[in-house]
PyMOL commands that place a pseudoatom at each C-alpha (Angstrom):
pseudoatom trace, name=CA, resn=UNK, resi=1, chain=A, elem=C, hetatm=0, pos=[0.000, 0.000, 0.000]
pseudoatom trace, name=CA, resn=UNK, resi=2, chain=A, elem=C, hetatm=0, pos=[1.305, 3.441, -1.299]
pseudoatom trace, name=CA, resn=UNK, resi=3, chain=A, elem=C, hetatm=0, pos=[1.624, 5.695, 1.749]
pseudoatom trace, name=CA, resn=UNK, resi=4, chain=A, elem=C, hetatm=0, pos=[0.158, 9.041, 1.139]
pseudoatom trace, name=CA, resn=UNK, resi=5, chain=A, elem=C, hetatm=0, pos=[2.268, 12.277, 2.581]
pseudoatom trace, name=CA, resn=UNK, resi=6, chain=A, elem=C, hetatm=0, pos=[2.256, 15.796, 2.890]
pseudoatom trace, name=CA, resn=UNK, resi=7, chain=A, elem=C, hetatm=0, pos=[-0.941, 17.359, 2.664]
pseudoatom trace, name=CA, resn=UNK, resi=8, chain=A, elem=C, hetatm=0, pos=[-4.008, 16.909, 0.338]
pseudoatom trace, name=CA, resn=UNK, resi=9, chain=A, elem=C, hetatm=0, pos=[-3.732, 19.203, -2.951]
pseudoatom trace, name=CA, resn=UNK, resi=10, chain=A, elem=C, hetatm=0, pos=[-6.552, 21.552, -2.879]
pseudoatom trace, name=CA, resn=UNK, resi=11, chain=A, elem=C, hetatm=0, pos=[-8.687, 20.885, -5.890]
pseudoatom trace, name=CA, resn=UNK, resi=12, chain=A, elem=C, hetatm=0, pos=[-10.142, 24.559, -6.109]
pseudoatom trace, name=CA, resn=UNK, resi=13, chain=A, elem=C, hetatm=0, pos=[-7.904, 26.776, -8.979]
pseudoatom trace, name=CA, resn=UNK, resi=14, chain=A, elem=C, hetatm=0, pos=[-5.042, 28.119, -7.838]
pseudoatom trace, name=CA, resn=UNK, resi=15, chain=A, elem=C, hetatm=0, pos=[-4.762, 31.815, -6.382]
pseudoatom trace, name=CA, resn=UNK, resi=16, chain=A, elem=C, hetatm=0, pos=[-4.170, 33.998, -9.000]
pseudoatom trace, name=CA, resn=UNK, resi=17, chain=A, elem=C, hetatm=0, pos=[0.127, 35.295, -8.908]
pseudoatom trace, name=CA, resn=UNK, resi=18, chain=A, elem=C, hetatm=0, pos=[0.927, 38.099, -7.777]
pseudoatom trace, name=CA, resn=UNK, resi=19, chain=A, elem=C, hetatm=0, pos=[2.698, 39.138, -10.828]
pseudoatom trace, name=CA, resn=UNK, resi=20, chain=A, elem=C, hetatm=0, pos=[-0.420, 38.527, -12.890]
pseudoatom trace, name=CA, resn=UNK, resi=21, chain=A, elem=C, hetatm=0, pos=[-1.866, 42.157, -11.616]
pseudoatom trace, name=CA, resn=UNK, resi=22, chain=A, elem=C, hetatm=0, pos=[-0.158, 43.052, -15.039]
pseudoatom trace, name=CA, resn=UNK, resi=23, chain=A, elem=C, hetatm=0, pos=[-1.372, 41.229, -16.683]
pseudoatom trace, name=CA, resn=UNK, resi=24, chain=A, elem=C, hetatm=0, pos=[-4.396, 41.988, -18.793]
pseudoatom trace, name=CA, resn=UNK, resi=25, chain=A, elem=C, hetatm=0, pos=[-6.698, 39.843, -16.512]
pseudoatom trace, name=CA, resn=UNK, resi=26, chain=A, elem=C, hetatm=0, pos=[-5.178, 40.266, -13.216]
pseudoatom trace, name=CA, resn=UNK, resi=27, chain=A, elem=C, hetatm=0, pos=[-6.064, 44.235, -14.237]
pseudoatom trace, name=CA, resn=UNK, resi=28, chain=A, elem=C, hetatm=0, pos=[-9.839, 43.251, -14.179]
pseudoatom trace, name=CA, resn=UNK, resi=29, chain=A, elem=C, hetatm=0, pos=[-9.583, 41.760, -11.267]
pseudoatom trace, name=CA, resn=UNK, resi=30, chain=A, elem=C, hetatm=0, pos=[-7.366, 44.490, -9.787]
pseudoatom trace, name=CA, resn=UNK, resi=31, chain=A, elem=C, hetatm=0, pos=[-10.305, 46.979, -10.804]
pseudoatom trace, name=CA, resn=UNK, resi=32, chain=A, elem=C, hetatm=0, pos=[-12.839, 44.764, -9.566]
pseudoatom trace, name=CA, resn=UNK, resi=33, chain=A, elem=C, hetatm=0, pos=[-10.925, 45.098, -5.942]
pseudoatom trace, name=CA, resn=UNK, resi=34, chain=A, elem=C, hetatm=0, pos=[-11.040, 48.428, -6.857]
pseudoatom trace, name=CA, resn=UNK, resi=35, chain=A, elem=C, hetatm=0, pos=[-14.780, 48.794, -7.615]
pseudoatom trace, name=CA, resn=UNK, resi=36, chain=A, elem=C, hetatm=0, pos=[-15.444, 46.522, -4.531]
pseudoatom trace, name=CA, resn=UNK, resi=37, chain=A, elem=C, hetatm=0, pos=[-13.521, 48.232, -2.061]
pseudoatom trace, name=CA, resn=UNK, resi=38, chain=A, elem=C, hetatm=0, pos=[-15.532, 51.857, -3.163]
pseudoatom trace, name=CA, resn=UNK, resi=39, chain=A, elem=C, hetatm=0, pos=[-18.568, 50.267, -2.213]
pseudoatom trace, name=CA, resn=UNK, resi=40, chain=A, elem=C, hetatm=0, pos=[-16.929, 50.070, 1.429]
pseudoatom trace, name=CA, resn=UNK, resi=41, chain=A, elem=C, hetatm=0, pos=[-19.738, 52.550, 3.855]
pseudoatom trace, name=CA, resn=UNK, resi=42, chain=A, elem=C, hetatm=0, pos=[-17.249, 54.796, 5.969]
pseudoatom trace, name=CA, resn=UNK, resi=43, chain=A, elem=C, hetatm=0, pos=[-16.961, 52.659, 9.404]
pseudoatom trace, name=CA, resn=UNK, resi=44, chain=A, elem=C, hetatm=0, pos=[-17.084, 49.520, 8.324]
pseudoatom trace, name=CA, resn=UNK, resi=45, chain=A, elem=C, hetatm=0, pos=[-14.005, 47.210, 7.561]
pseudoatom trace, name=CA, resn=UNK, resi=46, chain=A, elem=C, hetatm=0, pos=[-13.558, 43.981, 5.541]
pseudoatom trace, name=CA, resn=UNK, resi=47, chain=A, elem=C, hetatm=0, pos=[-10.489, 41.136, 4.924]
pseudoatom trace, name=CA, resn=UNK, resi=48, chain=A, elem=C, hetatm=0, pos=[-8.310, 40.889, 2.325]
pseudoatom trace, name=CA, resn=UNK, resi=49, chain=A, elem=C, hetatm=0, pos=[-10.352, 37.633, 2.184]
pseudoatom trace, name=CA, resn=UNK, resi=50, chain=A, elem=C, hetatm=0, pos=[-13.596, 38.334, 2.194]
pseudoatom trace, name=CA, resn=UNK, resi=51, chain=A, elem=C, hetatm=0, pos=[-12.642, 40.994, -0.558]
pseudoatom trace, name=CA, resn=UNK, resi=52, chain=A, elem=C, hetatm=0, pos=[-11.098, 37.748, -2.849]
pseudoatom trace, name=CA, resn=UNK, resi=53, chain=A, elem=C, hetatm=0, pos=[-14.241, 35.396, -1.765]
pseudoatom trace, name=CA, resn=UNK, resi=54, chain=A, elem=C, hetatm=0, pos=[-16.515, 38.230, -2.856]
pseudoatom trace, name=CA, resn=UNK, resi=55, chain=A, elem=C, hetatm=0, pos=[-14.909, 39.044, -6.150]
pseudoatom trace, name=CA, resn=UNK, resi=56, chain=A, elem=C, hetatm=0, pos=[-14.797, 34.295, -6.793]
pseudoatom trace, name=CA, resn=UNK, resi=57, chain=A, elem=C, hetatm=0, pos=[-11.599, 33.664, -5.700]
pseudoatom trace, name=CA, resn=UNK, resi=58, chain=A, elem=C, hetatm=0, pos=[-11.450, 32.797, -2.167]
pseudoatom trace, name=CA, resn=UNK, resi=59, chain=A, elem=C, hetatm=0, pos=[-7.515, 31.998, -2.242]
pseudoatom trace, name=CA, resn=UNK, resi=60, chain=A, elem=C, hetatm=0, pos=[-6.509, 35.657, -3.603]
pseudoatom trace, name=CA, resn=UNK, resi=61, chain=A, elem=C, hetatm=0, pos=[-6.294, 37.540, -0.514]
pseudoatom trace, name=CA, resn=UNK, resi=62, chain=A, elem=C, hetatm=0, pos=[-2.894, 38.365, -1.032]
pseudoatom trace, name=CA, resn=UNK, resi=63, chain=A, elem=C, hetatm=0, pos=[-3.503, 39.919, -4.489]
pseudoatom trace, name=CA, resn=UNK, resi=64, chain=A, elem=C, hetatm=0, pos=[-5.975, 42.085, -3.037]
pseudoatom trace, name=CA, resn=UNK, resi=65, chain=A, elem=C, hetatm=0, pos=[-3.816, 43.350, -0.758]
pseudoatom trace, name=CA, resn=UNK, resi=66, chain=A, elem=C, hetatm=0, pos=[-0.677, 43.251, -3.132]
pseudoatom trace, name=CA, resn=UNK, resi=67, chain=A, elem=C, hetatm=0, pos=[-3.919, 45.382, -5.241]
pseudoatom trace, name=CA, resn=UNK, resi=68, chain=A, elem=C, hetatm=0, pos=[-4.218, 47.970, -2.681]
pseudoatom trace, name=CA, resn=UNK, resi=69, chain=A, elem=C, hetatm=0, pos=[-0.747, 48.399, -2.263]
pseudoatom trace, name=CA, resn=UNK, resi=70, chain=A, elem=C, hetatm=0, pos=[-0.473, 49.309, -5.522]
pseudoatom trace, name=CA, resn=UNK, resi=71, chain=A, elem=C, hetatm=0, pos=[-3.014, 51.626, -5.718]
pseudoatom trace, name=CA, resn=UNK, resi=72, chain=A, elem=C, hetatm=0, pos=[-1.588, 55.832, -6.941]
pseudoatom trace, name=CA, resn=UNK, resi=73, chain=A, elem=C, hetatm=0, pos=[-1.078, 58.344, -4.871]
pseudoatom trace, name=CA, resn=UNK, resi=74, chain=A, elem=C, hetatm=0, pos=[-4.470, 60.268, -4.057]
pseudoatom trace, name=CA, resn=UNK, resi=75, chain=A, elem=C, hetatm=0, pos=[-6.623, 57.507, -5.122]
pseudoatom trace, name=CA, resn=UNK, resi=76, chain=A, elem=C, hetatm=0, pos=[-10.228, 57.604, -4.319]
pseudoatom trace, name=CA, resn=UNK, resi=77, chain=A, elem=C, hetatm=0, pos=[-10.289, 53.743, -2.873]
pseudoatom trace, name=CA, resn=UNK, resi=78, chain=A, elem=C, hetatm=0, pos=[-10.514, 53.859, 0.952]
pseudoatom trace, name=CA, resn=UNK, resi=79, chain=A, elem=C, hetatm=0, pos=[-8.126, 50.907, 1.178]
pseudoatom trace, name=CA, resn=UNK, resi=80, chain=A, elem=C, hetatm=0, pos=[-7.839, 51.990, 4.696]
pseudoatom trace, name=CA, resn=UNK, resi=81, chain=A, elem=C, hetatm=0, pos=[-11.313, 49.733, 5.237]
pseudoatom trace, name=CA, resn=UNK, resi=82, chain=A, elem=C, hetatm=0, pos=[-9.417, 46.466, 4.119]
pseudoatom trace, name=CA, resn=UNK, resi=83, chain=A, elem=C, hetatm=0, pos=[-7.524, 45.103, 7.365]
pseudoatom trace, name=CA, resn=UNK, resi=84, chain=A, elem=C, hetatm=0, pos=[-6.793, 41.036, 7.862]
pseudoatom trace, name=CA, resn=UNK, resi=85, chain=A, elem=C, hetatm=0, pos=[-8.441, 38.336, 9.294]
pseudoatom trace, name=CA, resn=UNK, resi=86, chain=A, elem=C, hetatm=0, pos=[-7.317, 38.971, 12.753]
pseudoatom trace, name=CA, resn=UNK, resi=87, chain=A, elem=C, hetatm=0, pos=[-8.883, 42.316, 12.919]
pseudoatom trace, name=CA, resn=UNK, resi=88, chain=A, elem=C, hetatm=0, pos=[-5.418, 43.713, 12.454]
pseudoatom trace, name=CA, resn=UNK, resi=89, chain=A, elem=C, hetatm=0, pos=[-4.002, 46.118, 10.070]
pseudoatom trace, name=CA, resn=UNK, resi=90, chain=A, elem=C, hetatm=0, pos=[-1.035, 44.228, 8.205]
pseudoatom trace, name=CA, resn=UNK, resi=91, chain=A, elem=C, hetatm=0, pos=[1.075, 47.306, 6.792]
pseudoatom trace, name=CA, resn=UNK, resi=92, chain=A, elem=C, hetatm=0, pos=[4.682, 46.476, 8.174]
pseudoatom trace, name=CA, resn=UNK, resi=93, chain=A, elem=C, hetatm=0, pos=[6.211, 50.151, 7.613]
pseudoatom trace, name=CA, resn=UNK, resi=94, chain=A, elem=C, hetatm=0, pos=[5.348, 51.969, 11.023]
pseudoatom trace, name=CA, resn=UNK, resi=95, chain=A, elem=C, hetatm=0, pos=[4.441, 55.109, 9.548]
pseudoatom trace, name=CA, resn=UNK, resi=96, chain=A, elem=C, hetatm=0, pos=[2.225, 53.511, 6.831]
pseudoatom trace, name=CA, resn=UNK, resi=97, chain=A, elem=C, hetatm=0, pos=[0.222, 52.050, 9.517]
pseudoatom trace, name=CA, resn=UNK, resi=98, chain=A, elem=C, hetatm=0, pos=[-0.249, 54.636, 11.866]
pseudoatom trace, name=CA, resn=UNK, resi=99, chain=A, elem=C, hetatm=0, pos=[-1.914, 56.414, 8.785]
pseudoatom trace, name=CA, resn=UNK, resi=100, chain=A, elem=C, hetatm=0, pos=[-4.226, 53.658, 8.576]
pseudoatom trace, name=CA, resn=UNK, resi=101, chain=A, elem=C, hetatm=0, pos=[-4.943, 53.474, 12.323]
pseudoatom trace, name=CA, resn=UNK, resi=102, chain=A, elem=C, hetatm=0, pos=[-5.470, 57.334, 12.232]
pseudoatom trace, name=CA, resn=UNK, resi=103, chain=A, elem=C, hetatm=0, pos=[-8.109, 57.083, 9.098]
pseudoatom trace, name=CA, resn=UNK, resi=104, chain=A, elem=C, hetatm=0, pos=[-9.651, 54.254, 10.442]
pseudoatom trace, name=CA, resn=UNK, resi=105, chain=A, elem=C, hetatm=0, pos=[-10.261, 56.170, 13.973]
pseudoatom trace, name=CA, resn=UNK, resi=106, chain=A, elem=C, hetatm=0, pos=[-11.214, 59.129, 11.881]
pseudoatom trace, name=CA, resn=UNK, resi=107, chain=A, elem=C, hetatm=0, pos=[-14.385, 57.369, 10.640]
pseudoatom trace, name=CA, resn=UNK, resi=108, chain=A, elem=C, hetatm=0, pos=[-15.002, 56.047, 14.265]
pseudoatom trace, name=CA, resn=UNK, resi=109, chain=A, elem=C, hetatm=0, pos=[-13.766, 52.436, 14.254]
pseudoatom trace, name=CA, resn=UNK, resi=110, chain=A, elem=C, hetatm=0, pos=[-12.227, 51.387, 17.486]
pseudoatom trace, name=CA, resn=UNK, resi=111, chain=A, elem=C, hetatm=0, pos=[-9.420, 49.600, 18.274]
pseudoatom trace, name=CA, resn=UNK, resi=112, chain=A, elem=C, hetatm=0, pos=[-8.397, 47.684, 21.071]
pseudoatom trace, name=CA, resn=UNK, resi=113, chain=A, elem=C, hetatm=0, pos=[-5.494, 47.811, 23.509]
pseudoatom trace, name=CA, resn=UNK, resi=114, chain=A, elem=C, hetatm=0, pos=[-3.744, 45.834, 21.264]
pseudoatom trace, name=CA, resn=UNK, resi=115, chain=A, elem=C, hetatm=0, pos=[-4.555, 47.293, 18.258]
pseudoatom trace, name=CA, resn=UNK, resi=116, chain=A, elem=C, hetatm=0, pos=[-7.245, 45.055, 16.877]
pseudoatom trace, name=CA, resn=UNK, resi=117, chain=A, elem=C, hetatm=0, pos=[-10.543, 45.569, 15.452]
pseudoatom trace, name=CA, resn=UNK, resi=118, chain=A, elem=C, hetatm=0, pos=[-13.687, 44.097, 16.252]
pseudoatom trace, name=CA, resn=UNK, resi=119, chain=A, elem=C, hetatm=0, pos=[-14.628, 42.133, 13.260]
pseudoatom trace, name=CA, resn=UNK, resi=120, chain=A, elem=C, hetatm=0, pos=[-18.017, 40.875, 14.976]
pseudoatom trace, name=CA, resn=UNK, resi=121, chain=A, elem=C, hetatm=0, pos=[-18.925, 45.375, 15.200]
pseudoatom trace, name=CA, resn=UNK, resi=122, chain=A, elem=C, hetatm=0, pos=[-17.351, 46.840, 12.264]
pseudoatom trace, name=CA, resn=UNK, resi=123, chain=A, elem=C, hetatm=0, pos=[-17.322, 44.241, 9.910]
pseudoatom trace, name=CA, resn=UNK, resi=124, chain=A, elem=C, hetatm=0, pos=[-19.216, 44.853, 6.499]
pseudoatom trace, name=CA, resn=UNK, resi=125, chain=A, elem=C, hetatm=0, pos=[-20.987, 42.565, 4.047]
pseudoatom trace, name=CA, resn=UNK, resi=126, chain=A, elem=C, hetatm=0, pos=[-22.359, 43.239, 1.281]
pseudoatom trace, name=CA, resn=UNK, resi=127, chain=A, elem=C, hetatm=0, pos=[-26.038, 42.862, 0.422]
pseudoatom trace, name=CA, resn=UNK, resi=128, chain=A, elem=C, hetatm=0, pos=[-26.825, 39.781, -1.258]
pseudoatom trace, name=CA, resn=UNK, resi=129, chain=A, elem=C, hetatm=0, pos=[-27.871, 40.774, -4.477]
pseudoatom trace, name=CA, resn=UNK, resi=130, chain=A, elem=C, hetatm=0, pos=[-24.553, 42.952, -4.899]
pseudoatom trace, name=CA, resn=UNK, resi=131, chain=A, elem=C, hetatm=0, pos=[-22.959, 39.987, -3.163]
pseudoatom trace, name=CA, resn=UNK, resi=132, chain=A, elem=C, hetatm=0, pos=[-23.989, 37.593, -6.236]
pseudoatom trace, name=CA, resn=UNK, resi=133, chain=A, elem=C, hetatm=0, pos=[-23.254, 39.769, -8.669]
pseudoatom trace, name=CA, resn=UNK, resi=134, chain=A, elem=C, hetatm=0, pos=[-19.923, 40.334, -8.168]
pseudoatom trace, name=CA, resn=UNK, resi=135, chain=A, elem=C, hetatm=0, pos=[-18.901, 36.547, -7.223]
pseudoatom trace, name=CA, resn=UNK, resi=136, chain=A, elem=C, hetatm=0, pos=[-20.527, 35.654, -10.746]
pseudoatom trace, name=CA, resn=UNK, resi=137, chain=A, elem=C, hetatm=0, pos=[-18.228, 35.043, -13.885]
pseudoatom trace, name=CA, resn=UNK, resi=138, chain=A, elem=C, hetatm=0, pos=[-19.676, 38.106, -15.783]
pseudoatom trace, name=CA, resn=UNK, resi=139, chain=A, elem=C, hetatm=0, pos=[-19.751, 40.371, -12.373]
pseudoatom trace, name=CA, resn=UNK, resi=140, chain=A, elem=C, hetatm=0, pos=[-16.915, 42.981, -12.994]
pseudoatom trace, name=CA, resn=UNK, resi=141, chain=A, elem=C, hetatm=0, pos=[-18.046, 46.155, -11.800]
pseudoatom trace, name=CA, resn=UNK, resi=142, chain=A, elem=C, hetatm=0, pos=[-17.419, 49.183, -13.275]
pseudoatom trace, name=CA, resn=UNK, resi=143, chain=A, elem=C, hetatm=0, pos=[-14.897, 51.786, -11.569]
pseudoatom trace, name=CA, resn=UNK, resi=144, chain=A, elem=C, hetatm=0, pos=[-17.476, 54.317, -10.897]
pseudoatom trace, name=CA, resn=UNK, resi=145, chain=A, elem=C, hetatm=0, pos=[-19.741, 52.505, -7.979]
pseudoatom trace, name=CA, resn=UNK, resi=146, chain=A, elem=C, hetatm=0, pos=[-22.097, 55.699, -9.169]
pseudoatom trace, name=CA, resn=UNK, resi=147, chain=A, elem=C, hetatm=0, pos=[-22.502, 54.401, -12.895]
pseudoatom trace, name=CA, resn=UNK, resi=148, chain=A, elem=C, hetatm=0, pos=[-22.404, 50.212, -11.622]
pseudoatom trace, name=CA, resn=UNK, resi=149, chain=A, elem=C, hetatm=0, pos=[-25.313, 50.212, -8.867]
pseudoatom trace, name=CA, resn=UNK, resi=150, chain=A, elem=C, hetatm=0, pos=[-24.144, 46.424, -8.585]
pseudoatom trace, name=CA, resn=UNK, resi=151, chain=A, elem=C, hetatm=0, pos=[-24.691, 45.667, -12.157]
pseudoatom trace, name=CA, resn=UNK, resi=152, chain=A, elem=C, hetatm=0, pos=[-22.532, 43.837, -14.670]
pseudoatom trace, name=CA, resn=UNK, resi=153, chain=A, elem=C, hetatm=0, pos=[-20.775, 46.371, -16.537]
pseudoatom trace, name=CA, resn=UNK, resi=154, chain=A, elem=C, hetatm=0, pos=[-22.713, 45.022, -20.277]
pseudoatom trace, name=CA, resn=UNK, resi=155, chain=A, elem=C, hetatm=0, pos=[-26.528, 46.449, -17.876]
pseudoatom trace, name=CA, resn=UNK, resi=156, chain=A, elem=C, hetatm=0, pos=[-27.769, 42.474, -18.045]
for i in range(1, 156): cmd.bond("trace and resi %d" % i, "trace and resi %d" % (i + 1))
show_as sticks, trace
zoom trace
């Protein structure tokens, strides 16, 4: 009998590269972080995570995040609203996340002692309809959350 080690391959598709953000569709779903991201409510927080299970791909948290980090100078994304799955903000460079802290506090979310969030208080989700739209295959939003209401950018 063949003994079986290491760990069982996960069956789902792979998380997308990190170095396929430029490529021509790792820069849809770059904008579709993007689009997702502006729908954010000021106060409210979400995962890297829950941003890449949202958008279909569940194992691309760090592609949002290497997304956001990306994102210009003066920007209109609140990528401040994106922390991780501990409740934590993940930005290693001190200064980079006191700014995040202080924007974060700004729009009244709390943080512990120990500088976590309370995911159960502040975390957002989206409402279902928007929710299914933008996990489905034909879901990219467009940039403007004005113009996409949640639609598929072809109006179907």
């Amino acid at each position: 009998m063949k003994q079986r080690t290491g760990r069982v391959r996960d069956r789902q598709s792979p998380a997308p590269r990190l170095d396929e953000l430029s490529e021509p569709s790792g820069q849809r779903f770059r904008e579709r972080v993007y689009a997702y991201v502006r729908r954010l409510p000021a106060g409210r927080v979400t995962t890297y995570g829950e941003v890449a299970a949202e958008l279909g791909s569940p194992r691309a948290a760090r592609v949002v995040g290497a997304a956001l980090h990306a994102l210009p100078a003066g920007s209109d994304v609140p990528w401040q609203r994106v922390i991780n799955a501990q409740g934590r903000i993940s930005i290693k460079e001190p200064e980079h996340a006191r700014r995040q802290e202080q924007l974060l506090r700004d729009e009244g979310i709390e943080f512990s002692p120990a500088g976590v969030v309370e995911l159960g208080r502040y975390n957002w989700s989206p409402p279902a309809d928007v929710a299914a739209v933008e996990r489905s295959s034909r879901g990219a939003l467009a940039a403007d959350p004005k113009l996409s209401k949640g639609r598929p950018l072809d109006g179907q």
